[in-house]
C-alpha positions in Angstrom: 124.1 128.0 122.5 124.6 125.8 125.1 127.9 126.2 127.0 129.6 127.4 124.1 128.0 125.2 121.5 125.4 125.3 119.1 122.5 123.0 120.1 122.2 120.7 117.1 118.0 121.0 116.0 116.1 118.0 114.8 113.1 118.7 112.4 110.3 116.1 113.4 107.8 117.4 111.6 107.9 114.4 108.9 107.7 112.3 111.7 104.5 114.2 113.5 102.7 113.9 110.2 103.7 110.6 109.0 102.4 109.2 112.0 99.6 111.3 112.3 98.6 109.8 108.9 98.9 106.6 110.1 97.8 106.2 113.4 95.0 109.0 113.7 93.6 107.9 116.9 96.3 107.6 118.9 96.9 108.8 122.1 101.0 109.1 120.7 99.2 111.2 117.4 97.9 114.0 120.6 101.2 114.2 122.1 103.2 114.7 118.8 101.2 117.5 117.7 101.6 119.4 120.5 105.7 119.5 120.3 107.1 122.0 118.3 108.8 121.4 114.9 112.0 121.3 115.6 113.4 120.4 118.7 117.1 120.3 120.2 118.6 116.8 120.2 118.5 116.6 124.3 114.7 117.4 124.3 114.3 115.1 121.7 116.0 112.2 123.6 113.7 113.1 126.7 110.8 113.0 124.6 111.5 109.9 122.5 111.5 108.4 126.2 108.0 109.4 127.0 106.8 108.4 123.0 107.9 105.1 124.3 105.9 104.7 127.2 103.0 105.9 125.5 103.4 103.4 122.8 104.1 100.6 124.8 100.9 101.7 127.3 98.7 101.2 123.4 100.2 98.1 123.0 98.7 96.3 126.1 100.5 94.0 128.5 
């Protein structure tokens, strides 16, 4: 609960092995594994900020 509230969950698991799958040598395919399941929307929003940066350090300049 989070003043007051219910923290609304997100299940990323599809996600972690979707792109797992695809992209097994991935730096991002580390990092995803290591996160939990399910995570609450703001740590998802923090994290989908880092997933970025990783991604767009893969993709060169």
């Amino acid at each position: 609960m989070i003043n007051g509230t219910s923290a609304i969950y997100f299940d990323i698991r599809d996600i972690k092995e979707s792109f797992a799958a695809r992209f097994p040598t991935s730096k991002l395919t580390q990092v995803l594994l290591r996160f939990p399941d399910r995570l609450p929307a703001e740590d998802l929003l923090g994290a989908a900020r880092t997933w970025l940066v990783i991604l767009n350090s893969e993709a060169g300049p």
